[in-house]
C-alpha positions in Angstrom: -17.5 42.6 35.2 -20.0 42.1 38.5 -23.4 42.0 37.3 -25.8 45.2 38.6 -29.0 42.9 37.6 -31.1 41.7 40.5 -34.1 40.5 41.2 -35.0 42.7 43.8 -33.1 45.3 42.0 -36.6 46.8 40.2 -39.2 46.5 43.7 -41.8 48.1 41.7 -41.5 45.6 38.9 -44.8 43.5 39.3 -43.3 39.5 39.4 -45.9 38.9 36.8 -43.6 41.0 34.2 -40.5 39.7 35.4 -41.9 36.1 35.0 -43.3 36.9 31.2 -39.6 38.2 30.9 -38.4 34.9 31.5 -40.5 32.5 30.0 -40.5 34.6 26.5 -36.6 34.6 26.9 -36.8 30.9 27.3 -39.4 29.8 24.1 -37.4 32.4 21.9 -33.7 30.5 22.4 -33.5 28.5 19.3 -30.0 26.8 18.2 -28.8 29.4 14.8 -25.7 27.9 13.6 -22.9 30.2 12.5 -23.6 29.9 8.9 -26.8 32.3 9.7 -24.0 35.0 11.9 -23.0 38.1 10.3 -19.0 37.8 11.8 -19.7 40.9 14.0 -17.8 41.2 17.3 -19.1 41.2 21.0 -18.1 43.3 23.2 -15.7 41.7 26.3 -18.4 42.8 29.1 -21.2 40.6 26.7 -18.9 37.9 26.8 -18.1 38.1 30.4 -21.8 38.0 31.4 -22.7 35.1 29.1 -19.8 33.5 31.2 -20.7 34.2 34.7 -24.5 33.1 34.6 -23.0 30.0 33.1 -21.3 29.4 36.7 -24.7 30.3 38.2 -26.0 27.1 37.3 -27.4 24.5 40.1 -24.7 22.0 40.8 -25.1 19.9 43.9 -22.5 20.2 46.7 -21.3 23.1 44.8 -18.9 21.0 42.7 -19.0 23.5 39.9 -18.1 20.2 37.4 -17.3 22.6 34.4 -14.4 24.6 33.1 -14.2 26.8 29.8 -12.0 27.6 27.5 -12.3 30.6 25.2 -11.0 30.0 21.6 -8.7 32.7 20.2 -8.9 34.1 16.6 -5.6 32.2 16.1 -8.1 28.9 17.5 -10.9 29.5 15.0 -8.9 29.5 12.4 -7.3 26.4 13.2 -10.0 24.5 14.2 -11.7 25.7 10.8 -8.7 23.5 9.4 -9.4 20.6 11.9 -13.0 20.3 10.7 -11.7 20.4 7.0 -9.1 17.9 7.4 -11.8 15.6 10.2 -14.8 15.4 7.4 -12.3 15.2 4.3 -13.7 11.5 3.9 -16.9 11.9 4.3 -18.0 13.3 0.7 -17.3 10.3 -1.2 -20.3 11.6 -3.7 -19.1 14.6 -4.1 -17.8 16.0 -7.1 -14.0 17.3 -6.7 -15.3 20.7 -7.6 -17.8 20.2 -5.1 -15.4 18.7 -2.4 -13.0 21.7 -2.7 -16.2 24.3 -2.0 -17.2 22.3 0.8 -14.0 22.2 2.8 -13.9 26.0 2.0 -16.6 26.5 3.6 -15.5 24.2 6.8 -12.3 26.3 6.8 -14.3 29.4 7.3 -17.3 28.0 9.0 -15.7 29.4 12.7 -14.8 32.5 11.6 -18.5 33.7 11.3 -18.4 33.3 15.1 -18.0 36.3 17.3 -16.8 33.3 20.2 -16.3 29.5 21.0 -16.1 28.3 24.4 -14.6 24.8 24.5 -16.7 23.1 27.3 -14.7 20.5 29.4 -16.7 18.4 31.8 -14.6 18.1 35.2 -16.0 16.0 37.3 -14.9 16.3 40.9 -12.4 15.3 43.1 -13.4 16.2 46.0 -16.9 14.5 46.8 -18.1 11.0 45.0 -21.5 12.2 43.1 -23.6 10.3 40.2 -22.0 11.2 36.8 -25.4 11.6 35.8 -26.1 14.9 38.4 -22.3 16.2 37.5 -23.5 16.3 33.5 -26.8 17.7 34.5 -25.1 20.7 35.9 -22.7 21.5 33.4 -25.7 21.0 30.6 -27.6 23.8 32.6 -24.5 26.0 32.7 -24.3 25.8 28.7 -28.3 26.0 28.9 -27.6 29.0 31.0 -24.8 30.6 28.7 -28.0 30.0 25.8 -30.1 31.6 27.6 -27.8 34.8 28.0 -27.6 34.6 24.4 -31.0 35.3 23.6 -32.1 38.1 25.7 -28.8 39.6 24.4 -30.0 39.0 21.1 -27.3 36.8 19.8 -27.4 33.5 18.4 -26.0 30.5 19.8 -25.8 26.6 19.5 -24.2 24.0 21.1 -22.1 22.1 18.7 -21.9 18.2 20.1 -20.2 16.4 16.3 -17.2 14.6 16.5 -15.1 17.1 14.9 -16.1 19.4 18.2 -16.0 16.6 20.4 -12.2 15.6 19.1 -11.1 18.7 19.1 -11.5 20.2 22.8 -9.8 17.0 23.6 -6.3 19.3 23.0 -7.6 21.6 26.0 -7.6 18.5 28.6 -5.5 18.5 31.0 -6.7 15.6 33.6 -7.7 12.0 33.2 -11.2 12.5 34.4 -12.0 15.8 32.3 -13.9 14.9 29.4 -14.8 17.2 26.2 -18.3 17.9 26.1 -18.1 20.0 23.1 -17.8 23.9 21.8 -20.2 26.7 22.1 -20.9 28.9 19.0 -21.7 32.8 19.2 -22.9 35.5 16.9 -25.0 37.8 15.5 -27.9 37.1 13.4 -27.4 38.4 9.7 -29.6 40.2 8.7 -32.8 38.2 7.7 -31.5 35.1 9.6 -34.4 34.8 12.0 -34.4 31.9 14.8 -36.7 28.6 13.3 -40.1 28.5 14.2 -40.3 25.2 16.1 -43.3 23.8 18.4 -43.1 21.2 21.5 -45.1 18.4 22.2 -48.1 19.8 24.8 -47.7 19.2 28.1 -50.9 17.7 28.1 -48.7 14.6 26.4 -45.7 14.7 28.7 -47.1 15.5 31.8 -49.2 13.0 34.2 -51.1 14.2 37.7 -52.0 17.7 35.9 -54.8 18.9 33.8 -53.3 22.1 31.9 -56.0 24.7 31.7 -58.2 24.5 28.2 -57.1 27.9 27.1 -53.2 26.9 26.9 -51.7 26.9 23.5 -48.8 24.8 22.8 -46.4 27.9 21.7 -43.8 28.0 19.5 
């Protein structure tokens, strides 16, 4: 699916709007992890989207340092088993009643997801660049692919454990891709809302600028 949405698509849109668009799309993305989704479905053309403004990140020299893989049904399921088996010693506390509910709900935990995009950090072959400018651009893909999320309404999170982590490693193909992780999908059950969180004002993070004294530090 080729995006319609453009900037200049809506001339008669003042930029002030289109800026409040923006900036309320990016203080609403929270992180709602699938134990808040309802299991619904997206549609392919949501999913498709959410993928192509991920490859619209920056990335210097155009190395595009990033490559996706889309979990199957068939996927979730099994990687619902991987996280079981992965954190099966990590309860010693538990009771075995207890123990048996909680790898339950591991087993199923995926399955709540409408998608999970293994993200696999390749770094390129074809121009030496810092590491540290390769991972900034695949982290503003994902932020990208968050972002999406939210003005569609959906919840997302990145998921960074080691049971994640471990797991993409079975979708690597080259000796310099790395496994940076999966990226979780859904709706928001019904009463699930995102978590009211606040950030340090920038009146605390910021040097050479004096914000203006009417400027709230939003949530």
């Amino acid at each position: 699916m080729k995006s319609s949405y453009s900037l200049n698509s809506t001339p008669n849109q003042p930029s002030q709007e289109r800026a409040a668009i923006v900036t309320a799309v990016i203080r609403q993305r929270r992180s709602m992890y699938a134990d808040a989704y309802d299991k619904k479905e997206i549609s392919p053309q949501q999913l498709e989207e959410i993928l192509i403004n991920a490859t619209w990140a920056p990335t210097h020299k155009m190395t595009e340092p990033w490559r996706f893989v889309v979990l199957s049904a068939e996927q979730r399921s099994d990687y619902g088993r991987y996280m079981a088996e992965y954190y099966r010693d990590h309860y010693p506390n538990l009771s075995s009643q207890e123990r048996q509910l909680k790898f339950e709900y591991l087993r199923s935990y995926p399955l709540r997801a409408a998608a999970i995009i293994a993200i696999i950090f390749q770094p390129s072959t074809r121009i030496a660049l810092p590491e540290w400018e390769e991972i900034a651009a695949i982290s503003s893909a994902v932020q990208n692919m968050a972002l999406t999320c939210t003005a569609m309404g959906l919840g997302s999170y990145w998921a960074s454990g080691g049971s994640a982590i471990d797991y993409v490693r079975c979708f690597i193909h080259q000796d310099r891709e790395q496994s940076f992780g999966l990226f979780f999908i859904g709706h928001p059950a019904t009463g699930k809302a995102p978590a009211k969180k606040r950030r340090t004002p920038i009146s605390e993070k910021v040097t050479g600028f004096t914000p203006h004294p009417s400027t709230t530090n939003p949530q």
